[in-house]
Short mmCIF file of the C-alpha atoms (twelve columns), coordinates in Angstrom:
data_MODEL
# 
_entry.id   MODEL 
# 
loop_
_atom_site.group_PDB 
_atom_site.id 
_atom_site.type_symbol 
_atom_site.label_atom_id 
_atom_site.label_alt_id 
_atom_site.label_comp_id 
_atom_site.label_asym_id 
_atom_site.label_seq_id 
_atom_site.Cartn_x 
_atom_site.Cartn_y 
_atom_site.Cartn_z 
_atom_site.pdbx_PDB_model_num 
ATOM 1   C CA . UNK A 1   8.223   68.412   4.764   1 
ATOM 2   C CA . UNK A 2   9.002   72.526   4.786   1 
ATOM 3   C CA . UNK A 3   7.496   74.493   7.278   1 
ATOM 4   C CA . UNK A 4   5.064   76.936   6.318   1 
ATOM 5   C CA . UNK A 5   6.611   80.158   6.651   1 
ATOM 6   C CA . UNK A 6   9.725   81.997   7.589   1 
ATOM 7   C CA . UNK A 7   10.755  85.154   9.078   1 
ATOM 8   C CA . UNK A 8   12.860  88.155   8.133   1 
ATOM 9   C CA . UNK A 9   15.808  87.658   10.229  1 
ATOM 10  C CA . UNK A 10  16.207  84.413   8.869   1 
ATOM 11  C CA . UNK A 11  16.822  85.573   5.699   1 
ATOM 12  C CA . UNK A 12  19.313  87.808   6.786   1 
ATOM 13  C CA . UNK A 13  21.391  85.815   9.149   1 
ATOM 14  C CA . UNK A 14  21.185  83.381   5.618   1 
ATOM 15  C CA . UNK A 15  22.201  86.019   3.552   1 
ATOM 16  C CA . UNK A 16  25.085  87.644   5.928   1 
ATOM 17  C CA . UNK A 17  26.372  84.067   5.777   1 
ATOM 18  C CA . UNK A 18  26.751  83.438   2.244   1 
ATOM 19  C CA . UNK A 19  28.345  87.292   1.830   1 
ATOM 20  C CA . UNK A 20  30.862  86.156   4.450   1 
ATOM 21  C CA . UNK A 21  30.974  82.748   2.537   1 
ATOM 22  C CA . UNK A 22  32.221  84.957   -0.561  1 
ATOM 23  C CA . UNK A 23  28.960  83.183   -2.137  1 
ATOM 24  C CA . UNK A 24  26.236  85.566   -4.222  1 
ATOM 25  C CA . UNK A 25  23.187  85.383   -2.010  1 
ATOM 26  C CA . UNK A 26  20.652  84.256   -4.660  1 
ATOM 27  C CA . UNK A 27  16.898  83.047   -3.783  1 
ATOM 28  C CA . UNK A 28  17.854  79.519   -4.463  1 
ATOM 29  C CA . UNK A 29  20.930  80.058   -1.962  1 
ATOM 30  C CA . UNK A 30  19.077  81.712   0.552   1 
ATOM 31  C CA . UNK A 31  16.507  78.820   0.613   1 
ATOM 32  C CA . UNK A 32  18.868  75.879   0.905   1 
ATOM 33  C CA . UNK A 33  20.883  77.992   3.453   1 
ATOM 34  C CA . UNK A 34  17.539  77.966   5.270   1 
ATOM 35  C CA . UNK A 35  16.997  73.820   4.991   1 
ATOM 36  C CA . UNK A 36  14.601  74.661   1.712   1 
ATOM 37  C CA . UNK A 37  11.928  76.141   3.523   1 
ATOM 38  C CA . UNK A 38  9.737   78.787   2.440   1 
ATOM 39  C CA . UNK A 39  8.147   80.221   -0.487  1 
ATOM 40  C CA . UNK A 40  10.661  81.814   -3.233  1 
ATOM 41  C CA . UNK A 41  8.472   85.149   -3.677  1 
ATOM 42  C CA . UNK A 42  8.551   85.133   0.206   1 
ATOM 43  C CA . UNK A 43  12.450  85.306   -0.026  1 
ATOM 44  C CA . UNK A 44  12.520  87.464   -2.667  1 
ATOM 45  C CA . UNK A 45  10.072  90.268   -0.710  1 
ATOM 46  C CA . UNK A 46  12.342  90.193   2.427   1 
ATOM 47  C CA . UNK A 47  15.533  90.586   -0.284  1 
ATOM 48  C CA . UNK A 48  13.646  93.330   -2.049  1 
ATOM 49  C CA . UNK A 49  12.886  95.056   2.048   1 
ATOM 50  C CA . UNK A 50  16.590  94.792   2.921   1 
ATOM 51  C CA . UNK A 51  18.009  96.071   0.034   1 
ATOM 52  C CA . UNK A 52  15.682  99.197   0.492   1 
ATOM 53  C CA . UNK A 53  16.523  99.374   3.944   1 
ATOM 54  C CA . UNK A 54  20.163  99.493   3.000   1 
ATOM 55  C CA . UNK A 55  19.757  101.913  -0.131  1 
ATOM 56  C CA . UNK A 56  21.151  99.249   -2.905  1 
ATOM 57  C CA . UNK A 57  24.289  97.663   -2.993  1 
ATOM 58  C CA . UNK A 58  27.446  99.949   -3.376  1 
ATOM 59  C CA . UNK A 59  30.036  99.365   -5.944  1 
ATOM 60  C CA . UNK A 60  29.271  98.005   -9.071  1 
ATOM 61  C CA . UNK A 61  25.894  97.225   -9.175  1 
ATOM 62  C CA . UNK A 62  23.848  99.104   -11.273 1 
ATOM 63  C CA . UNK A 63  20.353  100.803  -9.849  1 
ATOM 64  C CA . UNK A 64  17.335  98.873   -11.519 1 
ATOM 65  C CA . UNK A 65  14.259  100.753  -11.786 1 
ATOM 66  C CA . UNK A 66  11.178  100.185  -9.535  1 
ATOM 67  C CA . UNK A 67  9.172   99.057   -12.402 1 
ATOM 68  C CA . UNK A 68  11.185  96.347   -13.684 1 
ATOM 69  C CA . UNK A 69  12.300  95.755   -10.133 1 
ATOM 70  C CA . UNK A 70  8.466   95.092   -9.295  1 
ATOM 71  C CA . UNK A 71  8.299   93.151   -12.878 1 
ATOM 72  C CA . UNK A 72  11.060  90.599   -12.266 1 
ATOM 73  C CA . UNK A 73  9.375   90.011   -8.602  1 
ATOM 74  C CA . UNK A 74  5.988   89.187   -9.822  1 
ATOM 75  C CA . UNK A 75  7.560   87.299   -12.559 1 
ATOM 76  C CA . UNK A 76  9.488   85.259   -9.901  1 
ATOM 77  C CA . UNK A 77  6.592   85.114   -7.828  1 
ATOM 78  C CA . UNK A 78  4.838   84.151   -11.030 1 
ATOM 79  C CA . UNK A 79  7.362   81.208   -11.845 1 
ATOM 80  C CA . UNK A 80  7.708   80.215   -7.780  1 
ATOM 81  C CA . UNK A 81  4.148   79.385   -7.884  1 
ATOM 82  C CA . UNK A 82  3.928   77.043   -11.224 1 
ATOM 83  C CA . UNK A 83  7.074   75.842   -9.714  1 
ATOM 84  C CA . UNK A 84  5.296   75.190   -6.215  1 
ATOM 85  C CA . UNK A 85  2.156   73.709   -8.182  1 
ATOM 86  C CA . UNK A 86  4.202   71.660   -10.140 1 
ATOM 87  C CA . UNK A 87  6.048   70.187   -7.430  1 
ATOM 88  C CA . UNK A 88  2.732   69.624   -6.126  1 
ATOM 89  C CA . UNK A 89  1.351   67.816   -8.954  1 
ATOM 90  C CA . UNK A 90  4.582   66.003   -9.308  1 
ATOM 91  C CA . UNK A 91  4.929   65.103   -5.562  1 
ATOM 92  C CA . UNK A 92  0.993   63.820   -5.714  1 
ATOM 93  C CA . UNK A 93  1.413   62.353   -8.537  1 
ATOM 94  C CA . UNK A 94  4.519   59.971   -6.923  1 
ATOM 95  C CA . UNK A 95  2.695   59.611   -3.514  1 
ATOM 96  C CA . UNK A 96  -0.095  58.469   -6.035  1 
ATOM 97  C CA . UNK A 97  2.586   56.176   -7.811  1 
ATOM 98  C CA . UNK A 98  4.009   55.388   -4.504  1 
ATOM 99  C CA . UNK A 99  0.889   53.999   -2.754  1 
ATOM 100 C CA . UNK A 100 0.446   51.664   -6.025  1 
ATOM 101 C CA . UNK A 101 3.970   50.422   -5.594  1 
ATOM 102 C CA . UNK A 102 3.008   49.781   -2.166  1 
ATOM 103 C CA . UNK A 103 -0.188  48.283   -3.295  1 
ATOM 104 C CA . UNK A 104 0.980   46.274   -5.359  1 
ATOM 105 C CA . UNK A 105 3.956   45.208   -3.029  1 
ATOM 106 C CA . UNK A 106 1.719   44.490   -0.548  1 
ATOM 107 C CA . UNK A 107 -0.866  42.372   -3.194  1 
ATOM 108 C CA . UNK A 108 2.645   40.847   -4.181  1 
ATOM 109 C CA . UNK A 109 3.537   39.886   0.006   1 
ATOM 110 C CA . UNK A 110 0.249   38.501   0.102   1 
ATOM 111 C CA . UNK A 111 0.650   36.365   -2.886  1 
ATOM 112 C CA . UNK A 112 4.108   35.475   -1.705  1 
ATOM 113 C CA . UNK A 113 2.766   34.504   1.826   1 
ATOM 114 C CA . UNK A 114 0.240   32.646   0.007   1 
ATOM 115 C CA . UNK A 115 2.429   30.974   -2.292  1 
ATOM 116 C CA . UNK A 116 4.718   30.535   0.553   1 
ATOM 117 C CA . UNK A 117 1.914   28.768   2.654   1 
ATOM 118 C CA . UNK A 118 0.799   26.521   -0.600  1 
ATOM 119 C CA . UNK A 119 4.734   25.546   -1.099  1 
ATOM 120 C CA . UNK A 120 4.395   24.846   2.966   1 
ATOM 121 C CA . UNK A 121 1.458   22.736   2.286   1 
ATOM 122 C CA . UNK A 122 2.813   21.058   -0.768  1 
ATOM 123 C CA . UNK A 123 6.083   20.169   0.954   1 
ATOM 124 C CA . UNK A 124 3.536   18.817   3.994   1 
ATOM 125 C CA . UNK A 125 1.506   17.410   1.911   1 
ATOM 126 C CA . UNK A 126 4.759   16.224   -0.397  1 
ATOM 127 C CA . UNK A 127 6.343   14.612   2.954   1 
ATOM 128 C CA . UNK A 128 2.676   13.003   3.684   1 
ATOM 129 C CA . UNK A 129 3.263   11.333   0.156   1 
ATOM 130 C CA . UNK A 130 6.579   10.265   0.717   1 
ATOM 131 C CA . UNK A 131 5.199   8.339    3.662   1 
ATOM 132 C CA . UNK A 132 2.500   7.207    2.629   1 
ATOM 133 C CA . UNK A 133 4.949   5.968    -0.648  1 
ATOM 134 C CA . UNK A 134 7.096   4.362    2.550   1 
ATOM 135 C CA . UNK A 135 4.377   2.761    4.025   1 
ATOM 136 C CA . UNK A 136 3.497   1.182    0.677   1 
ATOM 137 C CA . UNK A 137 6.602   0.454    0.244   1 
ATOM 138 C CA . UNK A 138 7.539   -1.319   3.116   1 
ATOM 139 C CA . UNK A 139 3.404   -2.960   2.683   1 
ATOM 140 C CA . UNK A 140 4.944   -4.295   -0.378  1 
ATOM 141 C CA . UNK A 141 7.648   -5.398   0.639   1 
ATOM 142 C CA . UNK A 142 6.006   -7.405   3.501   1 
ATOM 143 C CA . UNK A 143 3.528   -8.976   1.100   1 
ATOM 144 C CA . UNK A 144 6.374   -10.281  -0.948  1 
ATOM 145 C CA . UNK A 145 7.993   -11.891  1.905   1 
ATOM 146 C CA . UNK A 146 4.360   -13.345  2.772   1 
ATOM 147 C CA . UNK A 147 3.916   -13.722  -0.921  1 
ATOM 148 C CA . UNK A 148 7.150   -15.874  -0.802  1 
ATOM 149 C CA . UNK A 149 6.487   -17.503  2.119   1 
ATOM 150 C CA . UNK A 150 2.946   -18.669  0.979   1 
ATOM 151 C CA . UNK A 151 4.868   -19.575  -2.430  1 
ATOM 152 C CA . UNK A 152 7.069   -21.854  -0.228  1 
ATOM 153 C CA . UNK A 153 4.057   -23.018  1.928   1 
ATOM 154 C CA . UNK A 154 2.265   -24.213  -1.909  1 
ATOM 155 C CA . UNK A 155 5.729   -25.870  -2.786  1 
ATOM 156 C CA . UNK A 156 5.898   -27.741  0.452   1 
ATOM 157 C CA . UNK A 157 1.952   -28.861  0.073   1 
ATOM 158 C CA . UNK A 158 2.865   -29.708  -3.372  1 
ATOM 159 C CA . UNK A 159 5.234   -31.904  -2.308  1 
ATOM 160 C CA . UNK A 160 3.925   -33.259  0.703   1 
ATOM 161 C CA . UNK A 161 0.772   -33.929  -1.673  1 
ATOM 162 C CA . UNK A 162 2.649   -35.895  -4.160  1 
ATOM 163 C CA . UNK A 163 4.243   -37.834  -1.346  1 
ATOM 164 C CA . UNK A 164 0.672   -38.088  -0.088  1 
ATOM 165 C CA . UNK A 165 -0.253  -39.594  -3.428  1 
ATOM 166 C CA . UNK A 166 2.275   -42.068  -3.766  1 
ATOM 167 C CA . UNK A 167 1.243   -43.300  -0.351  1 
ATOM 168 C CA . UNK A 168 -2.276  -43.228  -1.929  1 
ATOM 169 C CA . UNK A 169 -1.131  -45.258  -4.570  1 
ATOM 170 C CA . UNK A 170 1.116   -47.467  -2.906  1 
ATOM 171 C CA . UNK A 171 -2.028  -48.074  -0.792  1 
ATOM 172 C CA . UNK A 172 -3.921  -48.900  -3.975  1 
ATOM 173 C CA . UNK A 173 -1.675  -51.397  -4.908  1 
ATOM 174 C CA . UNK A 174 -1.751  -53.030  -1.770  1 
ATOM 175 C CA . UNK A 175 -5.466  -52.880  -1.581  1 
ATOM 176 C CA . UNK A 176 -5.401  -54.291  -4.999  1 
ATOM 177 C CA . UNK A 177 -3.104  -56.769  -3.941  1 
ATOM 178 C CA . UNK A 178 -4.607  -57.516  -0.936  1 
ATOM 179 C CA . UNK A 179 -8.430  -57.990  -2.779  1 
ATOM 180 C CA . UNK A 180 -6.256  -60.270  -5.488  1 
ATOM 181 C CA . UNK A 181 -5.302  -62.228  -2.706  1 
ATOM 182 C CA . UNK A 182 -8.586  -62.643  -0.682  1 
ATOM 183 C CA . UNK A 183 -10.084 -63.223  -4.430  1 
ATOM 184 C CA . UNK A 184 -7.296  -66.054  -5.015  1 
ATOM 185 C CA . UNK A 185 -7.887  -66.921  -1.146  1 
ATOM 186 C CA . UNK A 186 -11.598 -67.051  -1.380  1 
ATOM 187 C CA . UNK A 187 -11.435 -69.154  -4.582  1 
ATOM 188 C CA . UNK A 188 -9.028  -71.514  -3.162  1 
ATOM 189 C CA . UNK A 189 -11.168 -71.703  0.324   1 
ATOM 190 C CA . UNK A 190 -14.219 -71.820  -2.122  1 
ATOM 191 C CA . UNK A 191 -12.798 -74.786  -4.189  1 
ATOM 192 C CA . UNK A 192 -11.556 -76.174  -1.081  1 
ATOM 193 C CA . UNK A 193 -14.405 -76.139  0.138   1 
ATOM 194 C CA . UNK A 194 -16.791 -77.640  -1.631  1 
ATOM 195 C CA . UNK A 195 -13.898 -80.147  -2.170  1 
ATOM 196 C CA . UNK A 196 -14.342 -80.733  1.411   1 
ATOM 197 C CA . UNK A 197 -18.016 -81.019  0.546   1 
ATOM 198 C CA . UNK A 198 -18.453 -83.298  -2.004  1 
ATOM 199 C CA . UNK A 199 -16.199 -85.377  0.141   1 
ATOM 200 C CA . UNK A 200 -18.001 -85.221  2.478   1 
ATOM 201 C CA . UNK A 201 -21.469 -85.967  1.161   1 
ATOM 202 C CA . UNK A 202 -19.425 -89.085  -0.613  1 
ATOM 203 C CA . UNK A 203 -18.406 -90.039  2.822   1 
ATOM 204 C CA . UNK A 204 -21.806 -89.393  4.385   1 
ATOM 205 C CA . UNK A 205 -23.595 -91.111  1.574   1 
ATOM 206 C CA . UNK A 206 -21.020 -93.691  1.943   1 
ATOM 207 C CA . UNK A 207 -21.683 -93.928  5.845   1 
ATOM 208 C CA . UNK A 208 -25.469 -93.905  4.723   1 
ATOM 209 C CA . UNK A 209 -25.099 -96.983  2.356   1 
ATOM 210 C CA . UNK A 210 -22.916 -98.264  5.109   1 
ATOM 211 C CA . UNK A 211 -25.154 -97.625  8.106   1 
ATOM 212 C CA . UNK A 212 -28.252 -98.835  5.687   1 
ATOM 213 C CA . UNK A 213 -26.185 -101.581 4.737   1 
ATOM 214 C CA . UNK A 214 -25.071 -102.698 7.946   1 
ATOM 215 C CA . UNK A 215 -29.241 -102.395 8.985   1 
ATOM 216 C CA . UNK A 216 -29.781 -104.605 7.033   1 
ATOM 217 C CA . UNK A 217 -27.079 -107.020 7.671   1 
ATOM 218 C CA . UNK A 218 -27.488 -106.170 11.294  1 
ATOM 219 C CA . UNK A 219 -31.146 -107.499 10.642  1 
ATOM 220 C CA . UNK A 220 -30.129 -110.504 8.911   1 
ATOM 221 C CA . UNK A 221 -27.594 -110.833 11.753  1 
ATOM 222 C CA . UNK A 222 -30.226 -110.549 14.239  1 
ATOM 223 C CA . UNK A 223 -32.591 -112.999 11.647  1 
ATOM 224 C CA . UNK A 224 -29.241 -115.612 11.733  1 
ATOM 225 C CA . UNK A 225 -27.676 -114.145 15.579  1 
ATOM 226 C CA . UNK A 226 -28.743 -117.497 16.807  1 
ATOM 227 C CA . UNK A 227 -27.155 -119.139 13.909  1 
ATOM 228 C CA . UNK A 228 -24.144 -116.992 13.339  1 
ATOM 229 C CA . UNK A 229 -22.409 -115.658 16.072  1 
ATOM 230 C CA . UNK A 230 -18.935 -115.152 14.541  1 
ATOM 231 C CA . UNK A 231 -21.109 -112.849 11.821  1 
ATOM 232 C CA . UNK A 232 -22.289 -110.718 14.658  1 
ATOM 233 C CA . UNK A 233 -19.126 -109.838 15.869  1 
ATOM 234 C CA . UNK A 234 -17.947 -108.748 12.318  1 
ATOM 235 C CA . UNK A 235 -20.420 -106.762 11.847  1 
ATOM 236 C CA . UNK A 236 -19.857 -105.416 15.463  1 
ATOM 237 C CA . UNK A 237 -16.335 -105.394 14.008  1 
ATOM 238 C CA . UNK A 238 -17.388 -102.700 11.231  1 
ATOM 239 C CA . UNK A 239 -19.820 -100.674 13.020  1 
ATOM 240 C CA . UNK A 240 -16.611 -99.468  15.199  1 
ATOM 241 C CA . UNK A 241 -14.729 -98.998  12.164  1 
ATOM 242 C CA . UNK A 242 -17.578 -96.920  10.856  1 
ATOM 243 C CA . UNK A 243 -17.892 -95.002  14.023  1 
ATOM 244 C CA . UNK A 244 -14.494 -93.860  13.894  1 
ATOM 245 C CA . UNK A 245 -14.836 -93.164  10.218  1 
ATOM 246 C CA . UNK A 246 -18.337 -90.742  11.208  1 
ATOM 247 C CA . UNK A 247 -16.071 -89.232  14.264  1 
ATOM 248 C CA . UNK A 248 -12.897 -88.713  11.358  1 
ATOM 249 C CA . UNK A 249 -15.983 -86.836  9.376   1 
ATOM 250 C CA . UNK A 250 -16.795 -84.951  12.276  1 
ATOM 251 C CA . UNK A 251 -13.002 -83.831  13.065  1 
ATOM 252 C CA . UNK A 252 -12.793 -82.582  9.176   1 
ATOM 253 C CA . UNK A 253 -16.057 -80.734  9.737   1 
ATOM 254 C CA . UNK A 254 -14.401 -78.731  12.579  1 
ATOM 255 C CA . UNK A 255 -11.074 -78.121  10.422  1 
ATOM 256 C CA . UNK A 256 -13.377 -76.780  7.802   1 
ATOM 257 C CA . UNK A 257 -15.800 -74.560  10.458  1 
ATOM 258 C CA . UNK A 258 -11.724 -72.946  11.513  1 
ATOM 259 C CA . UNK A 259 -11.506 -72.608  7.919   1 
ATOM 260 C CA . UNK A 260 -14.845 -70.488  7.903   1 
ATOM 261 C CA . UNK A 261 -13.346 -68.741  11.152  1 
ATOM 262 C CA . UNK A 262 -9.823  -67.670  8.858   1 
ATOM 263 C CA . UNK A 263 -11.421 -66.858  5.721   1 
ATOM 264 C CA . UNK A 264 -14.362 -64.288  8.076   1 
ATOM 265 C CA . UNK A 265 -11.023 -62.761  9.927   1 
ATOM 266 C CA . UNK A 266 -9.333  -62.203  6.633   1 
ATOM 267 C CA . UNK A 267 -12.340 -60.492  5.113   1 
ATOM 268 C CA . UNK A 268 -12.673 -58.986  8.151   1 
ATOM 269 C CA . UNK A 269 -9.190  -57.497  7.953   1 
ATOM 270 C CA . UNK A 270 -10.218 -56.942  3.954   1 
ATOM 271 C CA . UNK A 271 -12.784 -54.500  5.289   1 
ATOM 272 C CA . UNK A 272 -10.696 -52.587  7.607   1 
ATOM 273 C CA . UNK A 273 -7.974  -52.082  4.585   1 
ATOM 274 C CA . UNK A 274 -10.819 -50.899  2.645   1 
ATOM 275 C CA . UNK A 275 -12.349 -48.178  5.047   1 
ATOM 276 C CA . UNK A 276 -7.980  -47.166  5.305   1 
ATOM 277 C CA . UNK A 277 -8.583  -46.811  1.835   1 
ATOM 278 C CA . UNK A 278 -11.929 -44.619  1.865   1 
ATOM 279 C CA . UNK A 279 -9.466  -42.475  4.701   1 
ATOM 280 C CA . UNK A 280 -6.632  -42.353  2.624   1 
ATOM 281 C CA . UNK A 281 -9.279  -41.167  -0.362  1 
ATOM 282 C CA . UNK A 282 -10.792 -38.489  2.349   1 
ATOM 283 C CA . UNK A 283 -7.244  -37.098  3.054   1 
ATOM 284 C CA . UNK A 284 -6.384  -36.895  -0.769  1 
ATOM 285 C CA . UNK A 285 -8.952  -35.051  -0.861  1 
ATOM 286 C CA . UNK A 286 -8.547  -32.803  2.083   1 
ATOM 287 C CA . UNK A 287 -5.367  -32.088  0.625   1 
ATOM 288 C CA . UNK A 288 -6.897  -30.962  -2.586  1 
ATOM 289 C CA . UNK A 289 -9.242  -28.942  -1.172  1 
ATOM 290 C CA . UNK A 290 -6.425  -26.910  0.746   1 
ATOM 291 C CA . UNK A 291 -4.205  -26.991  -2.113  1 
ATOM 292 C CA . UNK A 292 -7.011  -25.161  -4.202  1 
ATOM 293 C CA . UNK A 293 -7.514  -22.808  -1.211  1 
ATOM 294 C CA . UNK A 294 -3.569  -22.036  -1.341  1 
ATOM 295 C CA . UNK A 295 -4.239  -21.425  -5.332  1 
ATOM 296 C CA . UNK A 296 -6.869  -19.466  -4.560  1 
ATOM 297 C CA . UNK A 297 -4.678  -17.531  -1.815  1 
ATOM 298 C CA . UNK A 298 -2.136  -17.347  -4.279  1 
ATOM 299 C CA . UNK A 299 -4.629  -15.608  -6.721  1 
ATOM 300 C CA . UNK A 300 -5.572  -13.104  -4.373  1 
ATOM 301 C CA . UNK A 301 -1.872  -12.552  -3.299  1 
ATOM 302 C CA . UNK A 302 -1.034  -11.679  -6.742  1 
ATOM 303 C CA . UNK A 303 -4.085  -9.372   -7.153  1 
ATOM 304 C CA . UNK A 304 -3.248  -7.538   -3.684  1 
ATOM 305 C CA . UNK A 305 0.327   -7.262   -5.206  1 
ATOM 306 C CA . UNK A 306 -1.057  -5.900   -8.373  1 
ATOM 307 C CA . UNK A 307 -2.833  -3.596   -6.504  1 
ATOM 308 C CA . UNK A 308 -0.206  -2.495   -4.099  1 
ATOM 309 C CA . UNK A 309 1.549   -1.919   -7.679  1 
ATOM 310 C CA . UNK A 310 -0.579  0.320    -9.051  1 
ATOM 311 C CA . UNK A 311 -0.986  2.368    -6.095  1 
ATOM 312 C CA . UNK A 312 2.883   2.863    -6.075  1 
ATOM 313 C CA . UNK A 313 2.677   3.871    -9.321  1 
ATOM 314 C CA . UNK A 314 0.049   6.427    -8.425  1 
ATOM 315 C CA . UNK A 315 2.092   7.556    -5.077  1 
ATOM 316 C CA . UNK A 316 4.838   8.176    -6.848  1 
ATOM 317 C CA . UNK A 317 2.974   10.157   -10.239 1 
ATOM 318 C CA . UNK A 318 1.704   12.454   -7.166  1 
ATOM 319 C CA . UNK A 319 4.918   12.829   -5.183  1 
ATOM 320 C CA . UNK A 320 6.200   14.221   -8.913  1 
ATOM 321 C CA . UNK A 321 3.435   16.334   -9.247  1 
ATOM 322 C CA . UNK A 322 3.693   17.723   -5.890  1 
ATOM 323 C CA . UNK A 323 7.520   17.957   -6.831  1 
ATOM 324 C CA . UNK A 324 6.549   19.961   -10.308 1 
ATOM 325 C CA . UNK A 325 4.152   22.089   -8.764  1 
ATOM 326 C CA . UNK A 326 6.554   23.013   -6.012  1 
ATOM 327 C CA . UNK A 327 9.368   23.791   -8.329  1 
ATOM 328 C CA . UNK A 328 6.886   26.546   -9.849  1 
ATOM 329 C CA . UNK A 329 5.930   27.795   -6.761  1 
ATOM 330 C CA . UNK A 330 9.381   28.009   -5.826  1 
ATOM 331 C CA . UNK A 331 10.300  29.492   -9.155  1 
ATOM 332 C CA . UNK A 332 7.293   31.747   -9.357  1 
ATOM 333 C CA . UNK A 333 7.935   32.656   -5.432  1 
ATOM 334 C CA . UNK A 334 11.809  34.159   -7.303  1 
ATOM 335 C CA . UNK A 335 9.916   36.033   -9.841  1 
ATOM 336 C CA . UNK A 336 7.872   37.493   -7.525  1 
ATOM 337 C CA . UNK A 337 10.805  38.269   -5.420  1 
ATOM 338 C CA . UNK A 338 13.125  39.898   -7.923  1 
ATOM 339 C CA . UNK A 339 10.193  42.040   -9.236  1 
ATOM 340 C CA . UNK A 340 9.227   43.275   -5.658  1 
ATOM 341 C CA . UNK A 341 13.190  44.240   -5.126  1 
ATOM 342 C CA . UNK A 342 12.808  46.349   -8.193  1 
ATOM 343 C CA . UNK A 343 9.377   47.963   -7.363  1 
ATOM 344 C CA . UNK A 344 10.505  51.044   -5.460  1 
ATOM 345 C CA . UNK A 345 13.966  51.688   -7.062  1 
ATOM 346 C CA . UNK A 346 11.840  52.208   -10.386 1 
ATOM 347 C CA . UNK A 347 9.003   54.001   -8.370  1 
ATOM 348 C CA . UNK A 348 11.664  56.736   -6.756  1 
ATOM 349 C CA . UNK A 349 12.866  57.326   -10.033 1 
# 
C-alpha cells in the first residue's frame, strides 16, 4: 500500500535522476521512480514549483502560458482523481471479489475436509465391512465343515441304523424261529404228553381192574386160603409183579414232571428272547428318534447356511456401495480440487 504523502525533495532527487538517466521526467516517471507513491496532481504541483523556481527549461522548450499551464494541471488533477477513484472502485471491487474467492475456497476446504472425513469414514466403515464379510466368511466356512461333518455323522447313523435293522431283523427271525420251535416243542411235549397220559390212566385203570381184581381174588383166596395154598402164593406172585408195574408208573411220572421242568425252562428262555426283542424294538427306535433329530439338525443347518448366504450377499451389496460411494467422493473430492486450484488465478485476473 502507498504512503500517504510525499515531499518536495523527493521529487527532485527523482527528477535529477531520470535527467541524469537521459530519461524525460514525466509524472508517471517521477512516481515509479518514487516506488508509486503519491498523488499525480501532488507531483505535478512540486513540478509546476521547480520549474518556476528555475525560470523554465532552456533550450528548446517553448514558454506555455499560465492559463493553459493552470488548465492542463487541473485537468491532470482532474483525471488523477477519476483515476485514483477508479482504482479505488476497482481495487474494492477485487478485495470484494477476493474475499468471495476466499469464501468460497474456504466453503470449498470445508466441504473437502468434510468429504475427506466421510471418505475416512466410508473407508472405516468400508474396512468394518470387509471384516465383518471375513468373519462371515470364515462363519461359513466353519458351518460347512460342521455342515459336512454332521452330513458324515447322518451317513454313519444311516448306516449303523441299517446294520441296526438287520440285527433287528435277524433277531426277528430268530424270535420267529425260536416261537416256531417252542410252538412245534410245545405241541410235541403237548401230544407227548397226554400220550403219557392216556397211558397212564390205561395203566392206572389197568392197575385198578388189577388191584380190584386181585381184591377179589385175594378174597376168594382168603375164602379158599385154607383150601388153596399154591393159589395164594400166585396171587402173592402177581401182586409183586403189579407193584413193580405201579413203581414203573411212578418212575414215568417223574420223567414226565422233568419234562414239565424242560418245557417251563424253555419258555422261560422264550420269555427272555422276547423282552431282547421288546429291547432290540426300544433301540430301533432310539435310533429313529436320533436319526429324525439329525434330519431335523440337518434342516436347521441348511437354513443357518441359507441364512449365512444371504447375509453374504448383503455384506458384499454394501461393501460395493461403500466402494461406489467412495469412488464419488473421491472423484467429487478431484473436482473440488481442480476448481479450488483455479479459484484465485481467475480471481487476480
Amino acid at each position: 500500500m502507498a504512503r500517504g504523502g510525499i515531499y518536495k525533495s523527493e521529487v527532485i532527487r527523482a527528477r535529477d535522476k531520470l535527467l541524469a538517466m537521459g530519461r524525460y521526467p514525466s509524472i508517471d516517471a517521477i512516481r515509479q521512480e518514487l516506488g508509486n507513491t503519491g498523488s499525480k496532481a501532488t507531483i505535478h504541483r512540486y513540478l509546476k514549483e521547480i520549474e518556476e523556481e528555475e525560470g523554465g527549461k532552456a533550450g528548446s522548450k517553448v514558454a506555455i502560458s499560465e492559463a493553459l499551464q493552470d488548465l492542463v494541471a487541473r485537468l491532470a488533477e482532474r483525471l488523477n482523481m477519476e483515476a485514483d477513484a477508479r482504482i479505488a472502485d476497482l481495487t474494492a471491487k477485487h478485495a470484494g471479489e477476493l474475499a468471495e474467492q476466499r469464501q468460497a475456497l474456504e466453503a470449498v476446504q470445508a466441504e473437502a475436509a468434510t468429504l475427506r472425513k466421510t471418505l475416512e469414514k466410508a473407508e472405516a466403515d468400508r474396512a468394518s465391512e470387509h471384516a465383518a464379510h471375513q468373519r462371515t466368511k470364515d462363519q461359513l466356512q466353519r458351518e460347512t465343515v460342521a455342515h459336512a461333518t454332521t452330513m458324515q455323522q447322518v451317513t454313519d447313523l444311516e448306516d449303523r441304523l441299517q446294520a441296526e435293522g438287520g440285527h433287528r431283523r435277524s433277531l426277528e427271525e430268530k424270535h420267529v424261529h425260536a416261537r416256531e420251535a417252542l410252538e412245534h416243542f410245545r405241541a410235541a411235549s403237548k401230544e407227548q404228553r397226554e400220550q403219557d397220559q392216556r397211558q397212564h390212566e390205561q395203566q392206572v385203570q389197568y392197575l385198578q381192574g388189577e388191584i380190584k381184581t386181585l381184591r377179589a381174588g385175594l378174597v376168594q383166596a382168603q375164602q379158599e386160603a385154607v383150601t388153596s395154598s399154591q393159589e395164594s402164593a400166585r396171587l402173592a406172585s402177581e401182586l409183586s409183579r403189579s407193584e413193580r408195574s405201579l413203581h414203573d408208573a411212578t418212575s414215568e411220572l417223574r420223567a414226565l414232571k422233568d419234562v414239565k421242568a424242560q418245557l417251563m425252562s424253555a419258555e422261560q428262555q422264550v420269555d427272555r428272547l422276547g423282552r431282547q426283542v421288546v429291547e432290540l424294538q426300544a433301540e430301533a427306535g432310539a435310533h429313529q428318534s436320533r436319526n429324525a433329530e439329525l434330519e431335523a439338525g440337518r434342516t436347521s443347518d441348511r437354513e443357518e447356511i441359507q441364512r449365512l448366504q444371504v447375509d453374504l450377499a448383503a455384506a458384499r451389496a454394501s461393501a460395493d456401495a461403500q466402494d461406489q460411494l467412495a469412488e464419488k467422493i473421491q472423484f467429487w473430492m478431484a473436482r473440488s480440487g481442480g476448481s479450488a486450484n483455479q479459484t484465485p488465478t481467475s480471481g487476480g485476473c
